[in-house]
C-alpha positions in Angstrom: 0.0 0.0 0.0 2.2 2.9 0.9 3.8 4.7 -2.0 0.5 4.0 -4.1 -0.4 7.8 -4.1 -3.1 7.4 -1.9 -3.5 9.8 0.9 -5.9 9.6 3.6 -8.0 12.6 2.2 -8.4 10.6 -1.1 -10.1 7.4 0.2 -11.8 9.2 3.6 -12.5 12.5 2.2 -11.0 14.0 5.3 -7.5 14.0 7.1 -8.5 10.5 8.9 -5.6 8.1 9.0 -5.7 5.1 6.9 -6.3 2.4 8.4 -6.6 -1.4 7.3 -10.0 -1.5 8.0 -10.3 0.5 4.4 -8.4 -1.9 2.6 -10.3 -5.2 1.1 -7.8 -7.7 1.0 -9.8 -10.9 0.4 -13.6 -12.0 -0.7 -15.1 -11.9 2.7 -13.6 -8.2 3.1 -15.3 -7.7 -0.4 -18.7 -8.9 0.7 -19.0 -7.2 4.3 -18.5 -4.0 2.4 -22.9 -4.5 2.2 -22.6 -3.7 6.1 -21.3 0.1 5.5 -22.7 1.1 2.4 -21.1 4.6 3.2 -17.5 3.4 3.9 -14.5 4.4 1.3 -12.7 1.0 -0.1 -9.7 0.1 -2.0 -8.8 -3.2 -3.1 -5.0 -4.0 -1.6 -4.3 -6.9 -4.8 -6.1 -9.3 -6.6 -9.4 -11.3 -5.2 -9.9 -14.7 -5.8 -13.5 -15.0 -5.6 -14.1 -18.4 -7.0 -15.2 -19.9 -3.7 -18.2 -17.7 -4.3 -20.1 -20.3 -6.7 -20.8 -22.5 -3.5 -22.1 -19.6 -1.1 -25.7 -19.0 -0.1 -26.6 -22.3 -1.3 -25.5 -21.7 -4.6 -27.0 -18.0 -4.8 -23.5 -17.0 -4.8 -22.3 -13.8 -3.8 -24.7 -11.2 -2.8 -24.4 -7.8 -4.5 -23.2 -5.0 -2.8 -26.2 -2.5 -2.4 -29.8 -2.8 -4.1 -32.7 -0.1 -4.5 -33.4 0.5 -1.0 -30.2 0.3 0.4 -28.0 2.1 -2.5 -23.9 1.9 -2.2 -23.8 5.8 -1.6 -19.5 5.4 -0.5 -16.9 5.1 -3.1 -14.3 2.2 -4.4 -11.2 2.2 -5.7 -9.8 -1.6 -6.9 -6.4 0.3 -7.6 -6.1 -1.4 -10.6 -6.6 -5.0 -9.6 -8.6 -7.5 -10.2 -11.8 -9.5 -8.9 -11.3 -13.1 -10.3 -14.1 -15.7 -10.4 -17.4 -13.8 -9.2 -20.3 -15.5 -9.3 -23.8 -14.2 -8.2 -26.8 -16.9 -8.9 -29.7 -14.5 -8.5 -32.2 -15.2 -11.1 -34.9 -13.7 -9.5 -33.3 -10.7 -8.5 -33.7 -7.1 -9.5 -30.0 -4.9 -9.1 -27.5 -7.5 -9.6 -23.3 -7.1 -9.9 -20.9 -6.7 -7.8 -22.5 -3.6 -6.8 -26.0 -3.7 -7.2 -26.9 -0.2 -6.8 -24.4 2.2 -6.3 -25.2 6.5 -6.7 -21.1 7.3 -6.2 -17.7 6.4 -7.5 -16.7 2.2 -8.6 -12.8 3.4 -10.0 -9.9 1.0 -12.0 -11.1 -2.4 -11.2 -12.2 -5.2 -13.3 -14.2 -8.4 -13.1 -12.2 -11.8 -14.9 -14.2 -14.7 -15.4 -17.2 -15.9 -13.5 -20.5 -15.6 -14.0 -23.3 -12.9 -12.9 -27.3 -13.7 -13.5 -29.6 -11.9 -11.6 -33.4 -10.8 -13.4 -33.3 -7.0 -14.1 -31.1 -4.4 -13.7 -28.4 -7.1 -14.3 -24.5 -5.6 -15.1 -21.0 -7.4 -14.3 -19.4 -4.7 -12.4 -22.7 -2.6 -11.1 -26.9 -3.4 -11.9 -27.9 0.3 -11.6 -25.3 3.1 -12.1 -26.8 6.9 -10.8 -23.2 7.7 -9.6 -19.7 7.6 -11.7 -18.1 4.7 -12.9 -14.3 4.8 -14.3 -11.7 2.5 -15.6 -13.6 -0.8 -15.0 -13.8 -4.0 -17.8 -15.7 -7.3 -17.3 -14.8 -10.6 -19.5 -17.5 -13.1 -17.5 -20.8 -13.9 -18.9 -23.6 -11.2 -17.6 -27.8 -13.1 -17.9 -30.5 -11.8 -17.1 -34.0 -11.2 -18.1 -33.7 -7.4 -19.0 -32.0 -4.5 -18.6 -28.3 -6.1 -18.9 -25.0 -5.3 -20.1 -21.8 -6.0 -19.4 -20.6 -3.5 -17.0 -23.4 -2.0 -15.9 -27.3 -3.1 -16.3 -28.9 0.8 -16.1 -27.0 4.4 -16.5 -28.1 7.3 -14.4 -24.3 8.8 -14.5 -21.6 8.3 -16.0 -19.3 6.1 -17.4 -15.9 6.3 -19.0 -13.2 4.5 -19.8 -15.1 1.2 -19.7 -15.2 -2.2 -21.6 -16.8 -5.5 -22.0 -15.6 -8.8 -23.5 -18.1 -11.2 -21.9 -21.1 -12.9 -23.3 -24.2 -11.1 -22.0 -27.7 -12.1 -22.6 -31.0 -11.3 -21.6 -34.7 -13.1 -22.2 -36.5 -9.9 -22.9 -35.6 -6.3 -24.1 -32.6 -3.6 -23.5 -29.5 -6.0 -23.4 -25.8 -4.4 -24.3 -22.4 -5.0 -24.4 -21.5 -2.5 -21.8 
């Protein structure tokens, strides 16, 4: 972490020190970020998040934010990578890795695995109202509509982003990214 360019104002938004607490460093970091929807994350490497096909009896992982409860803080993957996510939610409305988020999803990307949720259905994020950067996807995206391959719906904004997994959908408004 340290000489990464990162200051404690960048990933607090105040002079709080940085603390490990901020970091994600494995899968279960990665999911318990649902219990402070507000917090400020970076990713400290790569995530192996294979073991995700067996949890929650097979309904994998369980996206980060939805509707109700929208990811309102902001998350840096610093350039690394998610491997392996897999989210099993057919029946689902806002499905990814963040389900909902209305801020900042920055330089990460999702490699392989497998995301299927029922609308509002996108690799990285379902619903996008906030401001997504430098993020990619290569695993398959299903739904039934509203999917793509980064993100399912577009409020915001998003640059600097691409898709190179299948995505699919049963009914109407399916996309690439």
């Amino acid at each position: 972490y340290a000489g990464s360019g990162y200051t404690a104002t960048d990933l607090a938004g105040d002079e709080k020190s940085v603390t490990d607490s901020m970091l994600v460093d494995n899968v279960y970091d990665l999911q318990n970020m649902d219990a402070k929807l507000y917090g400020s994350y970076m990713l400290a490497g790569n995530i192996d998040a294979s073991e995700t096909s067996s949890w929650n009896t097979g309904a994998g992982f369980s996206p980060v934010g939805n509707e109700t409860n929208q990811f309102t803080g902001t998350f840096d993957g610093a350039n690394h990578m998610i491997n392996g996510l897999t989210i099993n939610r057919s029946t689902t409305y806002y499905v990814g890795l963040f389900g909902y988020s209305t801020r900042t999803i920055q330089n990460v990307g999702l490699v392989g695995g497998s995301i299927t949720g029922s609308v509002y259905v996108g690799g990285v994020l379902g619903c996008n109202s906030g401001n997504v950067t430098n993020a990619y996807n290569t695993g398959a995206v299903s739904g039934k509509n509203t999917v793509g391959g980064v993100a399912g719906n577009n409020f915001g904004t998003i640059k600097n982003v691409y898709n190179t997994g299948a995505v699919s959908g049963t009914d109407d408004s399916v996309g690439g990214v």
